[in-house]
Structures are given as structure tokens and as C-alpha cells.
C-alpha positions, -999 to +999 in steps of 0.1 A: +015-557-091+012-556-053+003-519-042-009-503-074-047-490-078-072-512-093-085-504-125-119-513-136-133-506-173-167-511-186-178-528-218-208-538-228-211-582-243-241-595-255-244-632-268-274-641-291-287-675-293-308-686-324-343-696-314-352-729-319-377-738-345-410-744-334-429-780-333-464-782-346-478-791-319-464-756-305-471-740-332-506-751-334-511-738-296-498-702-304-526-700-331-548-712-309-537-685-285-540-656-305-578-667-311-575-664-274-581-700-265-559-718-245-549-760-255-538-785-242-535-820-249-552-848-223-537-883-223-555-913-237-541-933-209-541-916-178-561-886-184-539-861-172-542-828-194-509-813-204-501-774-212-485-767-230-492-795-248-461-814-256-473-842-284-465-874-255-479-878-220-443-874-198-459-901-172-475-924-196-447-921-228-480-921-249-481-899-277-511-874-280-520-861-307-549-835-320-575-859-310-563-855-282-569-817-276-593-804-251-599-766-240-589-751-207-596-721-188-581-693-188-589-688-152-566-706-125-548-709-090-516-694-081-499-722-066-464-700-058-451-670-063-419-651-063-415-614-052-391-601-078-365-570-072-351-556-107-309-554-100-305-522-121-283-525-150-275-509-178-305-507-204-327-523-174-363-505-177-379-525-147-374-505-117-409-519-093-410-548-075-433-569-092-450-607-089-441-638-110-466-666-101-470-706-109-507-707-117-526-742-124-552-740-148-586-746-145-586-781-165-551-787-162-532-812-145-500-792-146-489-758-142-476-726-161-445-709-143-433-675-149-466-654-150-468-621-140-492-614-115-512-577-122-537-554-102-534-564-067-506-552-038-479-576-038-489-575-001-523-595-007-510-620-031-510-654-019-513-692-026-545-707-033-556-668-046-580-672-082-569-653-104-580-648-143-560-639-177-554-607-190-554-611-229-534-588-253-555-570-276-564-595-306-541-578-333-511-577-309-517-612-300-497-630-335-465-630-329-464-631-292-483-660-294-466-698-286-446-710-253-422-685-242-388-698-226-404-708-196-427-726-210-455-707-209-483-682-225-462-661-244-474-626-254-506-635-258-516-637-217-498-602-204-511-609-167-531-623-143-553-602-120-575-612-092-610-627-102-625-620-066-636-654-062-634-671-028-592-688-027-594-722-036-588-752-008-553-762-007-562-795-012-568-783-052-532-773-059-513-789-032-497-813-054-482-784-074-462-761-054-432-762-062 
């Protein structure tokens, strides 16, 4: 009613989604990660090289297959980057600002979002900067292995940190920022 305090009460809701089941074409490249190679697959037709690898070329509607695999760095370019602010929350153990970065492979035609950058100011990081993976240790590497929900490394990369190399031209990742 109009006039009477506002009452708040807290209570906690969680919702759990199951995960889906794995392909084995993703499957394949989280084994392949916890050997600590990274896969992906490069199209027949256009040549493009896809990772993770998806089993199709998305330009080409090809499939690719594990002829089809080829090897790529685990050095690459960060193409963009977001600065990211933990909102605390109940639970919430992030409190630092820390860097998320798109980074395009060395090899690949496309890129992996959602990887945390590690070792440098958040000042210095830019586009165009090298930067190299940081692997779990082997043992802790199954498991953690596969594409994450963005798509990505999973447990197997923890970071990126800065290989000290001169940055790369922007004319090498322009086509990818996002």
C-alpha cells in the first residue's frame, strides 16, 4: 500500500542446465589438448582453418573431416580485448580487474574469444600485442580439456602472457576485430 516501508528479503536461486554431450570432433580436440596440441580442421575447398574445429567449413558448407586436421600454434594476436570489473556478489571470489582477449591463432583463420590475458598491466595490453599460451600442468589438463562455452580452450590454456615479440601489423588481424 501507498506509504508503507519497502521490504526487501534475500534468497539465494540457482538454475542448472545439463551440459550438452560432446561431438567427436570435440571430443577428439580436448584429447588433443591435454597432449597440449592445439587442432583444427582446414577446408578442402577454401582453405580456411577452423578452431575449434567444427566437422563443416561455415563458408563453404563442406564437411571436414580428420583428414582434414592440421596443427596450429599456440602462439597468437590479440585482436580485442575487454577490461573486466567483477560486480561483487554473493559467493563471487574475483575481486581484480582483469583482461579477457580475442586472440587469432598463429595458423588460424578464425579466432578464440574469451581468453584471459596474464602477466602484463592491463595498462600495456593492446591490439596487435603477441602473446603465447600458458598450459595447465599435464595431469590437470583431462578434464578441463574441450571447448568451453565460449567456444574456446577450455582448462587446458589457463592464460595468455606476452611473448615479447615485436606487435604484429594490423593488417594480420584486421579482418578479425570484432
Amino acid at each position: 500500500m501507498a506509504g508503507e516501508p519497502v521490504q526487501f528479503m534475500s534468497q539465494m536461486v540457482s538454475i542448472e542446465y545439463p551440459a550438452p554431450e560432446p561431438t567427436l570432433v570435440s571430443r577428439h580436440f580436448g584429447e588433443q589438448l591435454a597432449a597440449g596440441r592445439i587442432v583444427g580442421h582446414q577446408c578442402p575447398r577454401c582453405g580456411k582453418v577452423y578452431v575449434p574445429p567444427r566437422g563443416y567449413c561455415p563458408v563453404c558448407v563442406v564437411p571436414t573431416t580428420d583428414a582434414d586436421e592440421v596443427e596450429v600454434a599456440d602462439r597468437g594476436t590479440v585482436t580485442t580485448f575487454s577490461v573486466i570489473t567483477p560486480i561483487q556478489y554473493q559467493g563471487q571470489e574475483e575481486t581484480d580487474d582483469y583482461v579477457l582477449a580475442t586472440i587469432l591463432l598463429d595458423g588460424a583463420d578464425m579466432t578464440v574469444g574469451q581468453q584471459r590475458l596474464d602477466g602484463i598491466p592491463i595498462d600495456d595490453v593492446h591490439s596487435g600485442m603477441r602473446v603465447e599460451a600458458v598450459w595447465a600442468p599435464e595431469a590437470e589438463r583431462k578434464g578441463a580439456a574441450g571447448p568451453g562455452p565460449a567456444g574456446g580452450l577450455g582448462g587446458a590454456v589457463t592464460g595468455w602472457r606476452p611473448t615479447g615479440e615485436p606487435d604484429a601489423p594490423l593488417d594480420q588481424y584486421d579482418e578479425h576485430i570484432l
